[in-house]
Each structure stands twice: as structure tokens, then as C-alpha cells.
C-alpha positions in Angstrom: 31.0 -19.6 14.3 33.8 -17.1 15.5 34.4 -16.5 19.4 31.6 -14.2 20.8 31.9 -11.7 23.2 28.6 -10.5 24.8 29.0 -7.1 27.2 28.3 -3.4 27.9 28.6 -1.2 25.5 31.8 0.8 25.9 33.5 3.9 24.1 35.6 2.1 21.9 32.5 0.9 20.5 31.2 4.2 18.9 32.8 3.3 15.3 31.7 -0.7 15.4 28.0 0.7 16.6 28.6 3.4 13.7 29.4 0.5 11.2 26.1 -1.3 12.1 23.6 1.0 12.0 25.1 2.3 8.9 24.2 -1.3 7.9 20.8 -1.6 9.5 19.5 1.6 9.2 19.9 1.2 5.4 17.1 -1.0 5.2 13.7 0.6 5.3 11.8 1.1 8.6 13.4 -0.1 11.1 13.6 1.1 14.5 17.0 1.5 15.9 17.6 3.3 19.0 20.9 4.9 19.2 22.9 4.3 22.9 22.5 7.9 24.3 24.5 9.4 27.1 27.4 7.4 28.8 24.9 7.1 31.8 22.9 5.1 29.6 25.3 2.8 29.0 24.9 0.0 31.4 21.7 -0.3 29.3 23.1 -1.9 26.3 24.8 -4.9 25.7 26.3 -5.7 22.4 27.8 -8.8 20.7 31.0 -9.0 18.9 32.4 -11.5 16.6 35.8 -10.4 15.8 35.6 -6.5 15.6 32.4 -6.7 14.1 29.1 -5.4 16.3 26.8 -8.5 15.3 24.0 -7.3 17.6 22.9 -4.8 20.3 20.4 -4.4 22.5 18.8 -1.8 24.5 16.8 -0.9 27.4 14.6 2.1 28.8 12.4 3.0 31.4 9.3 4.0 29.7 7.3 5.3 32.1 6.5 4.9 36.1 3.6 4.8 38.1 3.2 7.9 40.3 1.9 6.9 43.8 -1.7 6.2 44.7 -2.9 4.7 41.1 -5.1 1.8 40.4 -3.0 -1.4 42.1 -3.3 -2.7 38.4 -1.2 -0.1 37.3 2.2 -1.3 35.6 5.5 0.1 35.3 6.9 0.0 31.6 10.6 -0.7 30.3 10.9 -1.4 26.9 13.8 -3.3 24.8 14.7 -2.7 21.1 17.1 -5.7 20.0 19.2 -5.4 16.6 21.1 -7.8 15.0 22.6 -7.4 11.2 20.5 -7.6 8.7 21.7 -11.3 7.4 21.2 -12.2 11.1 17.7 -11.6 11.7 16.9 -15.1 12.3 19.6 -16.0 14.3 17.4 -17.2 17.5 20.8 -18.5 19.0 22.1 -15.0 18.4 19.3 -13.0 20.0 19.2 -14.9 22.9 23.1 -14.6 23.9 21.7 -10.8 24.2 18.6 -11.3 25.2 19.4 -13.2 28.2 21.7 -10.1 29.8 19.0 -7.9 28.9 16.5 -9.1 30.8 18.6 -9.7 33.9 19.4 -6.1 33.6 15.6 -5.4 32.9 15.0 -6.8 36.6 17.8 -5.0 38.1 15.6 -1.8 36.9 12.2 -2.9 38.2 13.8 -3.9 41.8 14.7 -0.1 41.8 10.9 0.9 40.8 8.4 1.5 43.6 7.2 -1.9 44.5 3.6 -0.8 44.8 2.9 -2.1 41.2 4.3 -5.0 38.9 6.3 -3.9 35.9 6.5 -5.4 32.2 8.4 -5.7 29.5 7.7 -4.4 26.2 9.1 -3.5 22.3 7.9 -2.3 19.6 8.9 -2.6 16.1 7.8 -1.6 12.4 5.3 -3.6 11.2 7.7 -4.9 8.1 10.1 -6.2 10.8 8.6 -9.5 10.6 11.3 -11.5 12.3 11.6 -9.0 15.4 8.0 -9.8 15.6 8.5 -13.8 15.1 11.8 -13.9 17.9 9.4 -11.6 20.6 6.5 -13.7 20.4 6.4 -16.7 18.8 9.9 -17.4 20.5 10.1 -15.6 23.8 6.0 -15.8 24.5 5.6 -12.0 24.6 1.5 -11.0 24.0 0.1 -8.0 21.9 0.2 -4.9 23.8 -0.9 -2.0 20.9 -0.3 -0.9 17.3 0.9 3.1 16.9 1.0 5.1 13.7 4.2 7.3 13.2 2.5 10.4 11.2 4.6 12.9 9.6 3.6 16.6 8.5 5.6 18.6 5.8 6.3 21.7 7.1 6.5 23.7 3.6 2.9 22.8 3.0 1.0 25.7 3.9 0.1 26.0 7.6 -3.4 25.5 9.9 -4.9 28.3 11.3 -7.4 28.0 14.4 -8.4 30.4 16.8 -9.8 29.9 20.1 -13.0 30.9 21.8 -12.8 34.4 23.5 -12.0 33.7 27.3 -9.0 31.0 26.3 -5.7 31.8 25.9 -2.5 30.0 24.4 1.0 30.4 26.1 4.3 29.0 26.2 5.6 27.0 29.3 8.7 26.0 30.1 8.1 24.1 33.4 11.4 25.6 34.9 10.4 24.7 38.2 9.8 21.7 40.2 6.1 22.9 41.5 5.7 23.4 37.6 6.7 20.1 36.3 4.8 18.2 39.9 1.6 19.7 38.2 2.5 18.9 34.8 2.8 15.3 35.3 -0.8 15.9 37.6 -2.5 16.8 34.3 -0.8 14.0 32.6 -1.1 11.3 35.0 -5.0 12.4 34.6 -5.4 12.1 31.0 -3.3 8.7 31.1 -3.4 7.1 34.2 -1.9 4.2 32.8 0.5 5.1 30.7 1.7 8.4 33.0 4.9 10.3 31.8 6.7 10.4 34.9 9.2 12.9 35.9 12.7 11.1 34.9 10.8 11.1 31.0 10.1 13.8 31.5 13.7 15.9 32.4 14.1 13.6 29.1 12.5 15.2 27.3 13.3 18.6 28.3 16.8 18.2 27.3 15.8 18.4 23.7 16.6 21.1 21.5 13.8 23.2 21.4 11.7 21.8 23.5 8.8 23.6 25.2 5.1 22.9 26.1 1.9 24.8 24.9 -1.0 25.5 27.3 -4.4 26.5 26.7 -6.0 28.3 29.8 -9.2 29.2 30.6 -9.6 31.7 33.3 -6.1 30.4 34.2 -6.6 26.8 34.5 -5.1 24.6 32.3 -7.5 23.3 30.1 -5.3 21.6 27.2 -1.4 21.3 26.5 1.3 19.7 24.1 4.9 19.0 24.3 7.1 20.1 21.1 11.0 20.3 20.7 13.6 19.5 18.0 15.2 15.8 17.5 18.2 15.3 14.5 16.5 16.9 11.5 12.9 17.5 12.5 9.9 18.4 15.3 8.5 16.0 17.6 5.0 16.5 19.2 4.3 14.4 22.1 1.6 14.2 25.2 -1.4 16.2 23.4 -4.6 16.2 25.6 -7.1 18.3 26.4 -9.4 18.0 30.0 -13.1 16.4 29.5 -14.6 19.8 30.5 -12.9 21.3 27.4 -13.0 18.9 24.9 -14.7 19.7 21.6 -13.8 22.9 21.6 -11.3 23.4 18.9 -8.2 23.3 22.0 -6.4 20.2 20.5 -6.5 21.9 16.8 -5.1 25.1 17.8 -2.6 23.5 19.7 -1.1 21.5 16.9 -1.8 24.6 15.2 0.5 26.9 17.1 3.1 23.8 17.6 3.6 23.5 13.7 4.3 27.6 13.4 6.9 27.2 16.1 8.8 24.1 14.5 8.4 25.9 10.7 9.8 29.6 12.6 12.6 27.3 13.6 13.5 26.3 10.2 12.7 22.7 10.6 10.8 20.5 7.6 9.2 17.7 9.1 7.0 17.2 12.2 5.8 14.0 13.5 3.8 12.6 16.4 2.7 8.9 17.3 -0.7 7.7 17.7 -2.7 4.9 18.6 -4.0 3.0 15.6 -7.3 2.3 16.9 -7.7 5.6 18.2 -9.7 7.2 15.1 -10.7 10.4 17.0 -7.4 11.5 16.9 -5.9 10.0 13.7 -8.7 12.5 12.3 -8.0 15.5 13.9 -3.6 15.3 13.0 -5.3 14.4 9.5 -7.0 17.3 9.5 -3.8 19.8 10.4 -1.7 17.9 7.6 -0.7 15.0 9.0 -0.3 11.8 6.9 -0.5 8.3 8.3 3.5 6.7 8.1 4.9 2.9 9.3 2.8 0.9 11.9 4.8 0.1 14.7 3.6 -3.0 16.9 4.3 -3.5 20.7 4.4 -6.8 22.8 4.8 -6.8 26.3 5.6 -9.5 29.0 5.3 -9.4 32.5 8.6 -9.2 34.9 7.9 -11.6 37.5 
């Protein structure tokens, strides 16, 4: 085996990390998260044998509890770990970034509100057989949840669905802070568990494109979505509509209006992620177009 050198990822790295997703990305379905901004950085560890990038690995915080949830609530920070494609079994390899990882992984939950525990999770195409061996049969993590990546072609004719009289559909840009405070009210209601948070997001608002879609009903928000523009296509994220308004025909004319907007931008593709077990809505994105894509499968461990 040559010398190794496991550490941060660094500027001179973008053309080895270049050269290996070239490498990794050519094989089909895997999941790959790129490094993002410098401020990210501390993040991701890499290995290097020579001036080859042999493996990297990433971190993120996922989401965080907002204050005054249920004391079972958890914090989430999930990992993606990539090695080269002959390397996928190379347990020796994954641990010599592993291990960093997850002392930086509890340098980030000492810095999350201490009210509630945090865990660890990844989540990888269901084809990526040996991620899933290393995570759990190795490392001990448990099942967590199984999401469907569905993808809608945006030169296929699109939905139409109009609302009851008395609703009305806008654009929101949550410029302001009382804005996005409410925002993440709604959202923290809908998904108590799994709440956005208000790092994810600024995230998220930094996206080409991006903007959210209200339904109102005598001015109170009874349904929304989040939309923007990411590499070549749309992403839809955080649809939900209240329990006094459900069943209504909101969520459709939501997506409805969100795939005009991507298509008036000239993009091709939309897709959205959705529990697998979740038939209600696998149904409805089925029924504006949208066609069931890779399974991904999460794992999760506690940080103790």
C-alpha cells in the first residue's frame, strides 16, 4: 500500500476531487455530494495515495430541533463516504476516513442545542450494496427510512388544477426574518420531527431560482412548497398542506403551478424525494407526471 495521507479538503484539491468523481460518478446511481463553499470545508476529509483522491467523505447538518419539541426529538447530520470504484470494499480504507468524520460529527452536535440527542445518518442508492454493507453490517448503523427520487419531464404536457373560490396562490420570497420565523412555524408543524430549520433553510434560499408557493385562505396559509433551480434541473422540496385543508385539491395545484414555473424558466427535468411507504403522496406526484426513480436507503446511529 502507498503512504496515506488522511486531512481536510483543501483548494489544491479541486482537480484530484474532479478526477474522482469523474470516476465515480460514471457508474450509475450513486450519490456523491460535491464539497460546496470553502466554509464547508472543514467538513470533508479526503484520502490521498500519491496524488490520487482514493476517498472522501462528507458531513452536513441536516436539520435541528427548534426549541420546545418532544424531548425525543433528535438533531440530524448525515455523512456520504466515497471511495473509488475498485475500492468499495476496502473496510481498512473507509475507516482511516471514517474515524475523522465522526470526531468531527461530534464537534458539530456539541455546538447543537443540548436539549435533544443528535444521530448520525446516510443514505445511499439502493444498488450501492457495499455503502450499505460498511454502514451497517460494519459500523452497526440501524434502518432509518427508504426515499424515492421521482423525476418529471418537463416537455410532457403540463397539469392544470384550479382551486376552490375563496383560496388564492402566490409567490413568497420570505425576504424577512418574521417571514422565514413563520415559515419554519408551519414547517416544524407539518414535521415536527424532521423540522427544516433556519441554517437549511438560508440553504436553500441561495439557489437559483428558488422561491416558495402559498395557498391562502382568507389570508392564512393553508398549503406551501419550496422550488428553485440546481445544475440542470428544478427541485421541489417541503410540500405540505395543514389538516384543516387537506383534500382539497391544495397539494395538486401546488405542484401544478411549481412545474409552470421551472418549464417558463427553460428547465427539463423536475424532481422531488418522497417517502417510500408513504403511498398517499407517491400517488398524488404520480398523478402530475411524476415517475418513481432510484430508492435511496438511510441508516442512522446515535452520537453518544
Amino acid at each position: 500500500m502507498q503512504n496515506r495521507i488522511i486531512r481536510r479538503f483543501e483548494q489544491s484539491d479541486m482537480a484530484a476531487l474532479g478526477a474522482m468523481y469523474a470516476v465515480v460518478s460514471a457508474q450509475e446511481n450513486v450519490l456523491f455530494w460535491w464539497v460546496g463553499e470553502e466554509s464547508n470545508w472543514e467538513n470533508v476529509i479526503c484520502a490521498f495515495e500519491g496524488d490520487t483522491m482514493v476517498a472522501k467523505g462528507q458531513l452536513g447538518i441536516f436539520n435541528v430541533v427548534p426549541p420546545g419539541r418532544l424531548p425525543g426529538s433528535k438533531h440530524k447530520i448525515f455523512v456520504n463516504l466515497k471511495t473509488l470504484p475498485e475500492r468499495a470494499n476496502d473496510i481498512e480504507l473507509l475507516d482511516s476516513v471514517y474515524a475523522p468524520l465522526l470526531e468531527r460529527a461530534q464537534t458539530l452536535k456539541s455546538i447543537l442545542p443540548q436539549e435533544y440527542g443528535t444521530i448520525l445518518c446516510t443514505g445511499n442508492n439502493a444498488a450501492e450494496v457495499s455503502s450499505h454493507v460498511y454502514f451497517e453490517q460494519h459500523l452497526g448503523f440501524l434502518p432509518h427510512s427508504r426515499m424515492y427520487m421521482l423525476r418529471r419531464d418537463l416537455n410532457e404536457p403540463m397539469p392544470v388544477h384550479h382551486l376552490e373560490e375563496g383560496l388564492e396562490l402566490t409567490f413568497a420570497q420570505l425576504d424577512s426574518p418574521e417571514e422565514r420565523l413563520a415559515y419554519l412555524e408551519l414547517d416544524t408543524e407539518i414535521w415536527p420531527d424532521t423540522a427544516l430549520g433556519m441554517e437549511r433553510l438560508l440553504e436553500h434560499q441561495e439557489h437559483s431560482l428558488w422561491t416558495s408557493i402559498v395557498v391562502r385562505d382568507a389570508g392564512v396559509v393553508a398549503g406551501s412548497l419550496m422550488v428553485w433551480k440546481e445544475e440542470h434541473g428544478g427541485i421541489i422540496e417541503d410540500v405540505f398542506v395543514r389538516e384543516p385543508w387537506r383534500r382539497r385539491g391544495i397539494a395538486k395545484a401546488l405542484l401544478a403551478r411549481a412545474l409552470q414555473y421551472l418549464k417558463e424558466h427553460r428547465l427539463e427535468q423536475a424532481q422531488l424525494i418522497a417517502m417510500a411507504t408513504n403511498d398517499s403522496a407517491l400517488s398524488l406526484y404520480e398523478s402530475v407526471g411524476f415517475e418513481k426513480g432510484q430508492q435511496e436507503i438511510r441508516y442512522y446511529t446515535e452520537l453518544g
